[in-house]
C-alpha positions, 0 to 999 in steps of 0.5 A: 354367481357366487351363491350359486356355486357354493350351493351346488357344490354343497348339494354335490358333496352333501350326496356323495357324503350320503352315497350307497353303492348299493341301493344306487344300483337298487334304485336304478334298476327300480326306475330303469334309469340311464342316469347314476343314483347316489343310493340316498333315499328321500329322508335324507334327502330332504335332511340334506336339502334343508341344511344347504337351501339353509346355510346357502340362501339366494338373493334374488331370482335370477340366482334362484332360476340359475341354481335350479337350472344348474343341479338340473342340466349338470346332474351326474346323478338323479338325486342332483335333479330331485334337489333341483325340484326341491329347491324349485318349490322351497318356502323361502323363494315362494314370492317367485312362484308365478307363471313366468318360471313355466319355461323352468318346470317345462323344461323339467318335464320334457328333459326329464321325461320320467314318472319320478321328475314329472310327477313331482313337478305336475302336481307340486309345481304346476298345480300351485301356478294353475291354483294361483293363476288359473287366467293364465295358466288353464289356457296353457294346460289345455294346450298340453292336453292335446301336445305331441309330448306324453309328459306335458299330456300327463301333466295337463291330466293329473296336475290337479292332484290334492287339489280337493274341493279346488278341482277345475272340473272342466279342466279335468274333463278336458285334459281326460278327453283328450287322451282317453283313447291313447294307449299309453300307459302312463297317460292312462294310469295317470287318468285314473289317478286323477279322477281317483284322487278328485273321488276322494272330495267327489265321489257321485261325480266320479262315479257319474263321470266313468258311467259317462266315458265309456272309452276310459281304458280298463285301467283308467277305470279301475283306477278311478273307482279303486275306492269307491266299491268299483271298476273293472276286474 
């Protein structure tokens, strides 16, 4: 396709143009990252994203599913992959966001099996799909909540973040009991991201919800109750 290819070959050059030799080794150490950075910081990344995602439109789905799934799989360097999601989540391909392109934003998260990648997808991607298609989608992230993959775990956990007054509390609850007792870290730092981002809407029933689960790891609970005037020292 095409389109496809003008595309990517624009983000590529669009990257190595903005490269830093020296904050790619900066980078790369932060996120201990087997994969090469370009060195280009976000706000230039999104400057970049805007101009090729708008000079290179793409006419329909399958060469949207296609473009992101090429920056993804052939990334040389992580910001390939941070356009990828970028791309996923554009405005002008909103129409496509359904709960056919989970298999797209699953594979993201199991491949990508970072905090920087799953992160992003879980919350900007996934949570959208579940507010929007809360039949299909609730059933596929209690699913996740007990998978053997951490990643599909923290996804299932804090994919609700920012969701507000939006929250589905039993969803939440699910996902959290089902891995308050691992000891992951990132399961358990994203459990109390969770419940302190829903304590920004919720306080008491954070509060509550702590006093409740007795087996949250310190860390969960400080986190929750970072806030609130609480936690664990």
């Amino acid at each position: 396709m095409d389109e496809v290819d003008e595309l990517v070959r624009a983000a590529r050059s669009g990257l190595a143009e903005l490269a830093d030799p020296v904050r790619a080794a900066h980078m790369r150490r932060y996120l201990q990252s087997a994969m090469d950075f370009r060195g280009v910081y976000k706000p230039e990344r999104v400057k970049l994203a805007r101009r090729v995602f708008g000079e290179h439109p793409l006419p329909d789905r399958e060469s949207f599913v296609a473009a992101v799934l090429a920056l993804w799989r052939e990334a040389a360097f992580r910001e390939e992959r941070y356009l990828a999601i970028d791309l996923a989540g554009h405005r002008a391909y909103a129409r496509w966001q359904d709960h056919s392109l989970m298999p797209l934003y699953e594979e993201m998260i199991v491949t990508g099996a970072w905090w920087d990648y799953v992160d992003d997808v879980a919350i900007h991607r996934v949570g959208s799909l579940l507010r929007a298609d809360r039949e299909r989608m609730t059933p596929v992230l209690r699913r996740w909540a007990h998978d053997e993959d951490r990643w599909r775990r923290r996804t299932a956990v804090i994919c609700q973040v920012t969701a507000k007054a939006d929250t589905d509390r039993d969803l939440l609850t699910a996902a959290i009991e089902a891995n308050q007792d691992d000891r992951d870290f990132f399961l358990r730092k994203g459990i109390g991201w969770a419940l302190r981002d829903y304590a920004r809407t919720e306080p008491d029933w954070v509060r509550a919800f702590v006093e409740a689960h007795p087996a949250l790891s310190p860390l969960s609970v400080r986190e929750a109750l970072k806030h609130l005037g609480g936690g664990q020292p």
